[in-house]
C-alpha positions in Angstrom: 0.0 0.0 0.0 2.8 2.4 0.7 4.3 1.8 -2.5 1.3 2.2 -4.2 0.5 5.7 -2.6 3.9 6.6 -3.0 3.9 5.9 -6.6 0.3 7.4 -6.8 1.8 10.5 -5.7 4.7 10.9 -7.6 2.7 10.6 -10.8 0.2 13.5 -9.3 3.6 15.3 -9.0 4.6 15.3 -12.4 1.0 16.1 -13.6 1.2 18.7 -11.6 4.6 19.9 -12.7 3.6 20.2 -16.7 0.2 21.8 -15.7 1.1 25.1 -16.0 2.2 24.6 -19.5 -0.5 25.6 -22.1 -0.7 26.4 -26.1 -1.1 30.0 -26.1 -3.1 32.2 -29.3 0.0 31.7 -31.7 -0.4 28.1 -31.5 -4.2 28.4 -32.3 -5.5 28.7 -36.2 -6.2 32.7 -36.6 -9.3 34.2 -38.9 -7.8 35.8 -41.7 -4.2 34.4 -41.5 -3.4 32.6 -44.5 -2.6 28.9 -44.3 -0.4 26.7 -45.7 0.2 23.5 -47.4 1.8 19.9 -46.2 2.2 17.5 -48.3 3.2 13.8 -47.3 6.2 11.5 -48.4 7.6 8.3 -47.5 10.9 7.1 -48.4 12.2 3.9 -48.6 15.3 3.5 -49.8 18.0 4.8 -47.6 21.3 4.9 -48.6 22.6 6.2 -45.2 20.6 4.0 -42.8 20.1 0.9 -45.2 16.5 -1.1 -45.3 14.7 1.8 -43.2 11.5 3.1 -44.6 10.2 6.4 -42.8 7.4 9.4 -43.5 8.3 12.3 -44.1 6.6 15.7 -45.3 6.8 19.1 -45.8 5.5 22.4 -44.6 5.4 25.2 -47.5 3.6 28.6 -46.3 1.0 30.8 -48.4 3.4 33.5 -48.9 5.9 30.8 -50.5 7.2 32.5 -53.8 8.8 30.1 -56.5 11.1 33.1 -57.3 12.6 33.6 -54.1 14.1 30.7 -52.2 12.4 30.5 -48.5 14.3 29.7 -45.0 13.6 26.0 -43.9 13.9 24.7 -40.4 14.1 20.8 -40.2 12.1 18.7 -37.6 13.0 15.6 -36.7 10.6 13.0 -35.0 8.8 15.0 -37.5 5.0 13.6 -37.4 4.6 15.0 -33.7 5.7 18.8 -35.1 3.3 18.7 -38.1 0.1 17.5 -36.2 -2.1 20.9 -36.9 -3.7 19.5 -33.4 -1.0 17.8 -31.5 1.4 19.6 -28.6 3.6 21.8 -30.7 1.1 22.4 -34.2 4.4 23.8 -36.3 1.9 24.5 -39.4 -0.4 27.1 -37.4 2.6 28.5 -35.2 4.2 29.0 -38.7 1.7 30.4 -40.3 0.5 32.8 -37.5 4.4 34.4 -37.2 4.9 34.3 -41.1 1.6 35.8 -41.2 2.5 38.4 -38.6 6.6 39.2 -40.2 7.7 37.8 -36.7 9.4 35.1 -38.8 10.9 35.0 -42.5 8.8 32.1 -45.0 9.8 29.3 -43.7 8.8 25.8 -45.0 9.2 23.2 -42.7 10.2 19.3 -43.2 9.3 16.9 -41.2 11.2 13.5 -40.8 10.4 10.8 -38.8 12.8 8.1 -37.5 13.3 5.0 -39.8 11.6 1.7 -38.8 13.1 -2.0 -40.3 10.4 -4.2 -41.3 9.4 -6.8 -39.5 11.3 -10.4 -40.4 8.2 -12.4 -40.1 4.7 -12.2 -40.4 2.9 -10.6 -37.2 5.9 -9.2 -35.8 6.6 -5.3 -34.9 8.7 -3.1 -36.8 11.7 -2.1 -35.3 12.7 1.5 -34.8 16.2 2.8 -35.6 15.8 6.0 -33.4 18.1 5.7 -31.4 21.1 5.1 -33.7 20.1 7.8 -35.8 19.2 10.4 -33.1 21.6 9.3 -30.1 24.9 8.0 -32.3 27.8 11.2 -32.4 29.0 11.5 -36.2 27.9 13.0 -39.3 25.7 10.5 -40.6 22.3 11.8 -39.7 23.8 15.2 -41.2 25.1 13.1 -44.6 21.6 11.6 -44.4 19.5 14.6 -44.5 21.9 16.7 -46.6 22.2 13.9 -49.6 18.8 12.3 -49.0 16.1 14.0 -47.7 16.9 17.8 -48.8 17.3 17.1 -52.3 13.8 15.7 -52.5 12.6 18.5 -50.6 14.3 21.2 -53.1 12.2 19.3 -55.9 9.7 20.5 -53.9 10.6 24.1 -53.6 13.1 26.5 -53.8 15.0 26.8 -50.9 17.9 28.9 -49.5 21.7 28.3 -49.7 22.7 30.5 -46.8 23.6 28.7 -43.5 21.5 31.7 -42.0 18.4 30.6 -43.1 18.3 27.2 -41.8 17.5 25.9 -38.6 16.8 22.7 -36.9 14.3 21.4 -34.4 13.9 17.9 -32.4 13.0 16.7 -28.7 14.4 14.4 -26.0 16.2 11.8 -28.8 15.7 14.0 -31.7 16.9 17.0 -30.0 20.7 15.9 -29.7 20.1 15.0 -33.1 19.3 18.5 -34.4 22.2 19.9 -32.1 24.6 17.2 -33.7 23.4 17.9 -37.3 24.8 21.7 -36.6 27.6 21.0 -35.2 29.0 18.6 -37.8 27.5 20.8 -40.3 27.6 24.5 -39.2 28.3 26.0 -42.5 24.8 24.3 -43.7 22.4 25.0 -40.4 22.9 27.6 -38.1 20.2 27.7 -35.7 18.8 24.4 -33.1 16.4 24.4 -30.9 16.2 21.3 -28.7 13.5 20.7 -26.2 14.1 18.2 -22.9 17.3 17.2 -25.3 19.7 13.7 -24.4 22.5 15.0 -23.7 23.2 11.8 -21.4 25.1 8.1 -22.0 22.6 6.9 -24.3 25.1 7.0 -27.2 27.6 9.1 -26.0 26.4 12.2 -25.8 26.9 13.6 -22.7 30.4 14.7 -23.9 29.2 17.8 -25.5 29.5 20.3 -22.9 33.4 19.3 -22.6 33.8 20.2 -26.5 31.7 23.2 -26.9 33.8 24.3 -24.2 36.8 23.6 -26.0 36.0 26.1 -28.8 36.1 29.3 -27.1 38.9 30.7 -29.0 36.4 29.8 -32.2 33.0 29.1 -31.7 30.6 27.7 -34.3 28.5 29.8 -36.0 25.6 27.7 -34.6 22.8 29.7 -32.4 20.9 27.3 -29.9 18.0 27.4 -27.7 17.6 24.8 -25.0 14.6 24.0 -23.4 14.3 21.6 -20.4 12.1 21.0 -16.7 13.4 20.1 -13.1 11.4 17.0 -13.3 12.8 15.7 -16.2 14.1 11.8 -16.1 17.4 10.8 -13.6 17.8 7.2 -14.9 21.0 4.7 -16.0 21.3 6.9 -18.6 22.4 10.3 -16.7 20.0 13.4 -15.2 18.6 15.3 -18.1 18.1 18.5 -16.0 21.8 18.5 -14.6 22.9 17.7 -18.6 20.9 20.4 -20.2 22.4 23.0 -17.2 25.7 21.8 -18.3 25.0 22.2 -22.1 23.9 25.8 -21.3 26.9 26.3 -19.4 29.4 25.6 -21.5 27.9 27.5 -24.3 27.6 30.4 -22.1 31.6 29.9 -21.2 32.6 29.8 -24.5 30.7 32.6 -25.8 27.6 31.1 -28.2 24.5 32.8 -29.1 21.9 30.9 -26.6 19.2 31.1 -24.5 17.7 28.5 -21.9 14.2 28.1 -20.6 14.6 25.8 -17.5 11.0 25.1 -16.4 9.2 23.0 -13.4 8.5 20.3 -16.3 8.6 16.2 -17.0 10.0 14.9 -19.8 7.5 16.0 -22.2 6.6 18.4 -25.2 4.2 20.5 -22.9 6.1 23.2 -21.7 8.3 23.3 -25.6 4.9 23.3 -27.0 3.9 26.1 -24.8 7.1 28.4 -25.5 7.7 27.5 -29.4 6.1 30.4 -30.9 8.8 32.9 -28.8 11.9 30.3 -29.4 10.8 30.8 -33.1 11.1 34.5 -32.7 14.2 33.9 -30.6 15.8 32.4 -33.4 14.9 34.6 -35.7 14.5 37.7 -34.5 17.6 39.5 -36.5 17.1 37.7 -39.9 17.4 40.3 -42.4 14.3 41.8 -43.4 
């Protein structure tokens, strides 16, 4: 019984600690603001993560122009960003700031993580997540640069400059985006990582060690971290201690961040809540 109430009570806790955490009007579809397209992909032939097949779309706003090549921010564990009524709505945030110039035209594309067929009938696919997410290295970056982006540029016209790029993921997928820019600042210059694994899952928690070892040259990376007090403590490392470190070693070595450390679990409420102003964050000196 005592372990019971105990547990009982330590799930009313974490309730509790996300409930302040709500989708404000930006997240909301606006009268009069125009919206925009997705459409929907899958691919199934990988050449960087071999007998994967994974979904993957793509966000293009109203304002798009086919003469002028748009921004693009990348999202992976994409499906949970493009759900117009899931926890983070990417399509209505976007087309609310585009909509208001609080943002440049930015599409969006969504990628989810690769799944191996089953072997036999009946069976479950099996998720490559974590290799692609957790794993240090420039695959995921050769993957999305060689794979995914030249499908999306037959799409649309996107830009070439580093400065109109960003990337976007959460818990798994937010290491990934942060390891996409640094293996490939000169491509993507802006991250945003919500209740990020920067813990022993695949190596990552060495990060704050080598960020710090570029403050004679940082990378022309700019990075918002988001993460919550209650996040997870497990055989894997303490994802609030890891995130404090990440933003402490960016701050010591001089990089363009910003940290939102909430009262949160280890879910998308409280980055839901705050994407709309870590959009304008990011942006908010893109030229005009």
């Amino acid at each position: 019984m005592r372990i019971i109430t105990t547990l009982l009570l330590a799930a009313t806790a974490c309730l509790a600690a996300d409930a302040d955490y709500t989708l404000g009007p930006d997240s909301q579809p606006q009268a009069g603001v125009p919206k925009g397209e997705v459409r929907n992909f899958t691919l199934a032939d990988s050449k960087a993560f071999p007998g994967t097949t994974r979904e993957w779309s793509i966000y293009i706003p109203k304002q798009y122009d086919a003469a002028k090549p748009a921004c693009a921010m990348v999202f992976f564990d994409g499906p949970g960003y493009a759900k117009a009524d899931g926890g983070f709505r990417v399509p209505v945030v976007f087309d609310n700031l585009i909509a208001k110039k609080e943002m440049p035209v930015t599409v969006a594309i969504f990628i989810a993580p690769g799944t191996v067929p089953a072997a036999e009938p009946g069976a479950k696919a099996r998720s490559n997540r974590s290799y692609e997410y957790d794993s240090l290295g420039d695959l995921n970056a050769r993957f999305l640069m060689e794979e995914i982006i030249p499908l999306a540029r037959q799409q649309v016209k996107l830009t070439d400059d580093a400065a109109g790029w960003g990337l976007a993921g959460i818990s798994s997928s937010g290491i990934a985006a942060f390891t996409v820019a640094w293996e490939r600042p000169a491509s993507f210059s802006k991250v945003i990582s919500f209740i990020g694994s920067f813990t022993n899952i695949r190596g990552g928690y060495v990060y704050p060690a080598l960020i710090r070892q570029t403050k004679a040259a940082p990378k022309p990376i700019r990075v918002f971290l988001q993460d919550g007090a209650n996040d997870l403590d497990n055989l894997h490392g303490n994802w609030p201690l890891s995130n404090q470190q990440m933003a402490a070693a960016l701050k010591f070595a001089g990089y363009d961040y910003k940290f939102e450390f909430g009262t949160g679990t280890h879910s998308g409420k409280h980055g839901g809540a705050i994407l709309p102003d870590a959009l304008r964050w990011m942006w908010r000196d893109f030229p005009k």
